[in-house]
C-alpha positions as CSV (number, residue, x, y, z in Angstrom):
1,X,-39.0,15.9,-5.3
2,X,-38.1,18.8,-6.5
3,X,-34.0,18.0,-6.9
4,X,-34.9,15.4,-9.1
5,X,-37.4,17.2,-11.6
6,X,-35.1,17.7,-13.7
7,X,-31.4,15.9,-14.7
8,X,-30.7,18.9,-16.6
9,X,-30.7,21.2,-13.9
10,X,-27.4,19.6,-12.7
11,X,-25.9,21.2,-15.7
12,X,-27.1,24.8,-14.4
13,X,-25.7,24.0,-10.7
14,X,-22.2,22.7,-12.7
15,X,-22.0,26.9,-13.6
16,X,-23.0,27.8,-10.2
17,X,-20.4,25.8,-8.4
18,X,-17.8,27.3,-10.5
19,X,-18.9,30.9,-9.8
20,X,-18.9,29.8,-5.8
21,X,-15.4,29.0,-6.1
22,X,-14.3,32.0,-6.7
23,X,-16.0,33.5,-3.1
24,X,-14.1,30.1,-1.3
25,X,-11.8,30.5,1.0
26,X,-8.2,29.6,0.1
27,X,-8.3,26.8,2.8
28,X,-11.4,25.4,1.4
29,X,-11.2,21.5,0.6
30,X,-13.0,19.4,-2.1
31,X,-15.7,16.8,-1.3
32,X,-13.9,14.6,-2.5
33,X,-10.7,15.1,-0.8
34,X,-12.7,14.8,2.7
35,X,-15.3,11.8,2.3
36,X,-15.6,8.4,0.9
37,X,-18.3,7.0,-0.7
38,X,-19.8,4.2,1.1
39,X,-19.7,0.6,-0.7
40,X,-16.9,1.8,-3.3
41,X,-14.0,0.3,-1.6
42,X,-11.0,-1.8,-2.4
43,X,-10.7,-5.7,-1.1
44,X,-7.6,-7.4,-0.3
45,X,-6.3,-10.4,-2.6
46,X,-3.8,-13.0,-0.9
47,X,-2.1,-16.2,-2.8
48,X,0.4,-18.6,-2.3
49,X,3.3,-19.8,-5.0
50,X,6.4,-20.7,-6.2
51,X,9.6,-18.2,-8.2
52,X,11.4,-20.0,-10.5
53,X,15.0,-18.8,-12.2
54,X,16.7,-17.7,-9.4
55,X,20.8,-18.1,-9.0
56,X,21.2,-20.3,-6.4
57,X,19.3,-17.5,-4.1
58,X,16.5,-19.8,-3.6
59,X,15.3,-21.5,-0.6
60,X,17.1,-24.4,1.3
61,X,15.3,-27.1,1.3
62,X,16.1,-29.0,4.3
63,X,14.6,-26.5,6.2
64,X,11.5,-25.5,3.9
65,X,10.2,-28.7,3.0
66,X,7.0,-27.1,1.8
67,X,9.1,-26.1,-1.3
68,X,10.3,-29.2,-2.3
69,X,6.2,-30.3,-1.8
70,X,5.0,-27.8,-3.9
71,X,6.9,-28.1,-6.7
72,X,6.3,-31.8,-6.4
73,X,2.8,-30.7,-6.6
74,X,2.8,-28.9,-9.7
75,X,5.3,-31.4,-11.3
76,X,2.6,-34.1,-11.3
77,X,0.1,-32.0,-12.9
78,X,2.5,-31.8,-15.4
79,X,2.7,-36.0,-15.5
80,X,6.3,-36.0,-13.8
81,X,6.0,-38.4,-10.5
82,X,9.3,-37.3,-8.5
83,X,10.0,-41.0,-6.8
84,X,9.4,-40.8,-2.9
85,X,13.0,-42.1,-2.0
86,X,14.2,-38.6,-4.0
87,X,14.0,-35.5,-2.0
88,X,15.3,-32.4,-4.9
89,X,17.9,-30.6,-3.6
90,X,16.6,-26.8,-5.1
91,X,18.3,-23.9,-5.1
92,X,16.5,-22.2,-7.6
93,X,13.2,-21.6,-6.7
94,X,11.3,-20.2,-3.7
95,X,7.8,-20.4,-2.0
96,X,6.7,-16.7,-1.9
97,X,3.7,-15.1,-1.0
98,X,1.6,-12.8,-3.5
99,X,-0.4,-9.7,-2.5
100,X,-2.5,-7.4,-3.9
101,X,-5.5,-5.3,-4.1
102,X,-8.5,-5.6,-6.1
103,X,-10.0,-1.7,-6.6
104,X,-13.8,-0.9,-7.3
105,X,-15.4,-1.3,-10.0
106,X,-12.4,-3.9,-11.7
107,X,-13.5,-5.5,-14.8
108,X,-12.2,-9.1,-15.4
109,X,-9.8,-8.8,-17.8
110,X,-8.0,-5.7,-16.3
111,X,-4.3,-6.0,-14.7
112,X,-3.1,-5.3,-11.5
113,X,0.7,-4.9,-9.5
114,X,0.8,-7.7,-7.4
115,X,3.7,-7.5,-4.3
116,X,6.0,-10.8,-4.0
117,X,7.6,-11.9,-0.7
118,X,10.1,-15.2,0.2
119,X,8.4,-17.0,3.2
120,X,11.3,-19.1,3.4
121,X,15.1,-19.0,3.8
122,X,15.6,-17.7,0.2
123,X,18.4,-14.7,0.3
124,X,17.2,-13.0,-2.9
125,X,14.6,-13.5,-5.7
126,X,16.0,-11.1,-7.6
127,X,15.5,-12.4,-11.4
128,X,13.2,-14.8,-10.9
129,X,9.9,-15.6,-12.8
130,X,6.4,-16.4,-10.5
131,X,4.5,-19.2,-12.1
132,X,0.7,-19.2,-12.8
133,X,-0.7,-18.7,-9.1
134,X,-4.7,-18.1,-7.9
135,X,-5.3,-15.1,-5.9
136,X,-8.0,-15.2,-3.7
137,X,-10.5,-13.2,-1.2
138,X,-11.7,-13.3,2.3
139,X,-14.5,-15.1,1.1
140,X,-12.1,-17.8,-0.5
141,X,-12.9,-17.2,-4.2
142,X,-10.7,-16.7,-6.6
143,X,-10.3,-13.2,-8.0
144,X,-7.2,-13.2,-10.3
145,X,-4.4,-15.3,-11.8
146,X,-0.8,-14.0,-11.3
147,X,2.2,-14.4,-13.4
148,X,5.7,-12.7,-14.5
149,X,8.6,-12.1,-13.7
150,X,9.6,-10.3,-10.3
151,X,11.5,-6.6,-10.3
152,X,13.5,-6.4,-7.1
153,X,14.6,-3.0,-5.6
154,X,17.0,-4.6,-2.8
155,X,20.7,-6.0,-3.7
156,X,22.3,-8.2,-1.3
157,X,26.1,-9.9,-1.5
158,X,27.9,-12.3,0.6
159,X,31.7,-13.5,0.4
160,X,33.0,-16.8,1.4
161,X,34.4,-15.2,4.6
162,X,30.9,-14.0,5.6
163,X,31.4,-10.7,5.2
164,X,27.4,-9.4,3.3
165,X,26.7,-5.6,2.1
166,X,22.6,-5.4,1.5
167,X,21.2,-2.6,0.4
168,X,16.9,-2.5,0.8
169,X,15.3,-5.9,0.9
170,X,15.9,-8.3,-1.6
171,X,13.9,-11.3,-0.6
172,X,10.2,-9.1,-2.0
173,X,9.6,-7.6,-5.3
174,X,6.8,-6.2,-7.1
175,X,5.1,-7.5,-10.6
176,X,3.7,-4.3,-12.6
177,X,0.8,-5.5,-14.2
178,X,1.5,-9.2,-12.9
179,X,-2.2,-10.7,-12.4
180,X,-5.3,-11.1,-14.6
181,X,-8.7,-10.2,-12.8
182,X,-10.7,-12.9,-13.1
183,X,-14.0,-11.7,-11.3
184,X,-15.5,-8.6,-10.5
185,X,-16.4,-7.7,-7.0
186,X,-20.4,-7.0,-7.0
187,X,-21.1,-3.5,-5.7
188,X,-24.4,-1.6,-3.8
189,X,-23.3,1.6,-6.0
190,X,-25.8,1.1,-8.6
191,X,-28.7,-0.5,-6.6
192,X,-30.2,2.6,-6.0
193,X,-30.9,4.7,-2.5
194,X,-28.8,6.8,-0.6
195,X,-25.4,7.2,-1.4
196,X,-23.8,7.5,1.7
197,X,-20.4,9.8,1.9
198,X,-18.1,8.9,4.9
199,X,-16.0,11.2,6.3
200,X,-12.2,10.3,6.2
201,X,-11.8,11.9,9.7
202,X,-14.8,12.2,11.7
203,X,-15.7,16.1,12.6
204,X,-19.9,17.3,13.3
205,X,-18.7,20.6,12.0
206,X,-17.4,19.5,8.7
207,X,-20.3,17.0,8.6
208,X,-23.0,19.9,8.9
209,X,-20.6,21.8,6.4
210,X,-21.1,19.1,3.8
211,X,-25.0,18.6,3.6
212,X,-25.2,22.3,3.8
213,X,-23.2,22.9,0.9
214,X,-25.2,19.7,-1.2
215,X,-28.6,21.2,0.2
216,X,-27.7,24.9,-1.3
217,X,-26.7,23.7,-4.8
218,X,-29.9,21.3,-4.6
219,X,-32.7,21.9,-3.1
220,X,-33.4,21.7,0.8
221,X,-33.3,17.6,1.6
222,X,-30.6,16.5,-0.2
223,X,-28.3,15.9,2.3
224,X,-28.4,15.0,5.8
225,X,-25.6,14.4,8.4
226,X,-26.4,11.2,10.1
227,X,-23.5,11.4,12.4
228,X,-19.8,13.0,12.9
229,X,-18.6,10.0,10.7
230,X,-21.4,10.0,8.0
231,X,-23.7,12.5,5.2
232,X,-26.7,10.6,3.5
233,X,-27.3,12.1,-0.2
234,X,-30.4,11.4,-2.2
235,X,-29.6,10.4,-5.7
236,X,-31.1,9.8,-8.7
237,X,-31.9,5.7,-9.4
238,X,-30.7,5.4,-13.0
239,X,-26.7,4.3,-12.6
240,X,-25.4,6.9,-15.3
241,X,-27.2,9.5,-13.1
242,X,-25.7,9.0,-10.3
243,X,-22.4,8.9,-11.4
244,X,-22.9,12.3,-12.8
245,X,-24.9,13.4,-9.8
246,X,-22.0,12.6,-7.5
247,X,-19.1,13.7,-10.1
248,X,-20.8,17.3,-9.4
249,X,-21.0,16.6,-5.4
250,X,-17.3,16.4,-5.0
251,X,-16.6,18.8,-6.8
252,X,-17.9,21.1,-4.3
253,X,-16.0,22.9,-2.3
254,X,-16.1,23.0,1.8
255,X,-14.4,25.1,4.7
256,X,-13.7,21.8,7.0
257,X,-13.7,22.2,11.0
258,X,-10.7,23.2,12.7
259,X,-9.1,20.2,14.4
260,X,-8.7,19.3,18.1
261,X,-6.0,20.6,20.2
262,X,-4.2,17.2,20.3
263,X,-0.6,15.8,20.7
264,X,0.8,12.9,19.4
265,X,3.9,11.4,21.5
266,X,5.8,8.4,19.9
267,X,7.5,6.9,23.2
268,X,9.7,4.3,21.0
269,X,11.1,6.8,18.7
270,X,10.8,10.5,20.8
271,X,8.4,11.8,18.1
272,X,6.3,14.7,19.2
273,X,3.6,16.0,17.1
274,X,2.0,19.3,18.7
275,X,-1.2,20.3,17.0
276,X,-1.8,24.4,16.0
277,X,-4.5,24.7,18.1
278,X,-3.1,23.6,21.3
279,X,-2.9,25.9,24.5
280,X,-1.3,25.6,27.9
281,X,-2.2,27.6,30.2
282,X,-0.2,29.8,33.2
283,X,2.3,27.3,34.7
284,X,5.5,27.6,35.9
285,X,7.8,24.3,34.6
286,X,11.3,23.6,36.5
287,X,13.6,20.8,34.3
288,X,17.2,19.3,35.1
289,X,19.1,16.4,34.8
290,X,20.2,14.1,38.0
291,X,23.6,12.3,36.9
292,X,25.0,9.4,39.2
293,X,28.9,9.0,38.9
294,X,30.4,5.9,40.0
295,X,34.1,5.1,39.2
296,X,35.6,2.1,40.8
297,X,39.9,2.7,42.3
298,X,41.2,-0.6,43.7
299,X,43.4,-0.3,46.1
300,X,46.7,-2.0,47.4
301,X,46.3,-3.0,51.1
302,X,50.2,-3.7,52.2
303,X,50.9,-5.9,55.5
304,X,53.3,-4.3,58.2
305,X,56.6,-6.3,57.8
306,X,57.1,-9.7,59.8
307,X,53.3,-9.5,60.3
308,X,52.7,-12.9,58.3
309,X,50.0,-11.1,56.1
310,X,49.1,-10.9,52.3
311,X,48.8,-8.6,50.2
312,X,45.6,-8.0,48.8
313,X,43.6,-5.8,46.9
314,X,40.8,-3.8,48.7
315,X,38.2,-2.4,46.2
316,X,37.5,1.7,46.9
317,X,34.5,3.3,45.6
318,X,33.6,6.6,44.7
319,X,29.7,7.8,44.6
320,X,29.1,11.4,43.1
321,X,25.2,12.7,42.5
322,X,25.5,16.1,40.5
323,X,22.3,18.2,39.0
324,X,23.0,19.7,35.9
325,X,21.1,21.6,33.7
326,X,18.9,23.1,35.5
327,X,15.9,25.1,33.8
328,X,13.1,26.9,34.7
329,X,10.3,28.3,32.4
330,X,6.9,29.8,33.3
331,X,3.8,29.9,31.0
332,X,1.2,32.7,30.6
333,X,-2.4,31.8,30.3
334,X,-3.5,30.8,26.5
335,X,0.4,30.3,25.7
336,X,0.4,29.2,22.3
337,X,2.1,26.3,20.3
338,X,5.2,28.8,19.4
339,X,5.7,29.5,22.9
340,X,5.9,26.4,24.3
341,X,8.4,25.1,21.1
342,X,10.5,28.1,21.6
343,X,10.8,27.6,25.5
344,X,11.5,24.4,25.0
345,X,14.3,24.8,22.5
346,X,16.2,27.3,24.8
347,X,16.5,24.9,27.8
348,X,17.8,22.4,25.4
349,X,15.6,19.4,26.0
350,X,15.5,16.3,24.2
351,X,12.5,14.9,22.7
352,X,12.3,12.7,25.7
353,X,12.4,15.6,27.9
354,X,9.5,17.2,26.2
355,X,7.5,14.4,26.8
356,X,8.1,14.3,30.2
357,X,7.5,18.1,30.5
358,X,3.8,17.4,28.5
359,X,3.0,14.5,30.9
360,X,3.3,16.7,33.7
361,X,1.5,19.9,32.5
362,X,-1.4,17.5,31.4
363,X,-1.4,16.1,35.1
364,X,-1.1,19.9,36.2
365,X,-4.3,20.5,34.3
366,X,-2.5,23.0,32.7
367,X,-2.1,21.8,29.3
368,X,-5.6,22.1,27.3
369,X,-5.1,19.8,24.7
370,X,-5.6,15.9,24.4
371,X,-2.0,13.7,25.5
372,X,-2.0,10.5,22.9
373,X,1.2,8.2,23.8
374,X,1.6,5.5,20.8
């Protein structure tokens, strides 16, 4: 095939990227900033075990027995046999889960942060020290060792009268550097084939934008979108050539699509997030605000004299409906996302008002964008 002649010709299209970038648009993205590459990927690392050191923060163990049981555990590694009438009374120590995340391509040998969290009742673990612990995969190997002490980025008090200030989280922590890689990961990088770049958010347009920019810097065939989400790219077998040959790939640059007229409506915390490209097209919006007023005026109820009655108290209430606040707006055709913030805005509605107001011109039809609700 004609891309792969040569190797030395990726030297030559190395120049002729550079003079490229000077014609890009200022909006243009790198490769690498809009795909992945498929197979090089990070895995997920999970263990379980105990802090150590810890000033009378630790867990209480009348209600975490599986404390007291694992440091039973590791005590009789250790040829100490705690008698089984004696149930330790810690305060010291805590059963804590360790988390972390193994990247591509680790070497055994290399360190990685590992994250630290109390699964108990412990109120802090700030200064304590995490003994020797396995971290393992989702195939239940294990992948590192962890160790070291914890940093804590939360401080919590408490006084004898119950009164507690806490400031972050103090029951987690993070080890820099805290476990030993024990086994590489095997990947499909340098099996040869196809590399396969997936695209971080799936678009045709920036799909077709990407294997025409690999196939005009080598050769027609290079490339070829699969799909919306995927671009194949032929690449040389030998493993230090393809490094190179895909160091040069992202480094290209590429004009990605425009994206979809969408909004995004948080419904827990009134978060709206209008897209650039969205329209709305000619509608006429009324808004206001129904308020119910109900106010509760007992009254006396006095007996006429020599009439043998009681006085009693006679409840009186007083209904009021008012409308307030009422706002209408109209919409040209092809109003754009200015228009419909700055219409908003002088009404005065809340976020929670806005939402209602974009339910209703999507059931209108009116509004020509895509309504998300999270």
């Amino acid at each position: 095939m004609n891309a792969f002649r040569s190797f030395r010709r990726m030297l030559q299209v190395s120049f002729a990227v550079l003079a490229l970038g000077a014609v890009v648009p200022a909006h243009a993205d790198r490769v690498r900033d809009l795909v992945q590459v498929g197979g090089v990927r990070s895995n997920q690392l999970i263990g379980y075990g105990l802090v150590v050191g810890l000033d009378g923060s630790g867990d209480q163990t009348s209600q975490t027995p599986f404390t007291t049981q694992s440091l039973e555990n590791m005590l009789q590694q250790f040829g100490v046999n705690v008698p089984p009438n004696v149930r330790p009374q810690l305060k010291n120590a805590a059963a804590v889960t360790i988390t972390a995340e193994l990247p591509p391509f680790a070497k055994p040998g290399q360190r990685i942060d590992v994250t630290v969290s109390s699964i108990g009742n412990a109120k802090s673990i700030r200064g304590g020290e995490l003994l020797m612990s396995p971290l393992k995969g989702a195939d239940g190997q294990v992948y590192a060792i962890a160790q070291g002490s914890v940093v804590v980025g939360g401080v919590s008090a408490q006084g004898k009268s119950g009164s507690s200030v806490q400031v972050n989280i103090s029951a987690s922590g993070r080890i820099p550097g805290g476990a030993s890689i024990e086994r590489s990961v095997a990947s499909s990088f340098d099996k040869g084939g196809d590399i396969m770049l997936n695209l971080n958010t799936a678009d045709f347009t920036t799909a077709a934008r990407i294997a025409q920019a690999v196939n005009q810097s080598f050769g027609a065939g290079t490339a070829n979108a699969v799909d919306s989400a995927s671009v194949a790219v032929r690449a040389p077998i030998d493993p230090s050539q393809r490094v190179s040959w895909l160091s040069t790939i992202q480094a290209l640059e590429v004009t990605p699509g425009d994206a979809p007229a969408r909004i995004i409506v948080n419904s827990r915390t009134g978060t709206v997030v209008i897209g650039s490209d969205v329209k709305v097209g000619a509608a006429a919006v009324a808004h206001g605000a129904i308020q119910v007023t109900i106010s509760e005026q007992p009254q006396v109820s006095q007996p006429a004299p020599f009439s043998r009655g009681q006085t009693a108290v006679v409840p009186s209430s007083q209904v009021a409906v008012s409308e307030e606040g009422g706002h209408m707006f109209k919409f040209g055709p092809g109003t754009s996302l200015d228009a419909i913030v700055r219409a908003v805005n002088q009404v005065g509605a809340s976020p929670s008002d806005l939402i209602s107001i974009l339910q209703a011109l999507k059931e209108s039809g009116a509004l020509h964008a895509e309504l998300v609700v999270i």
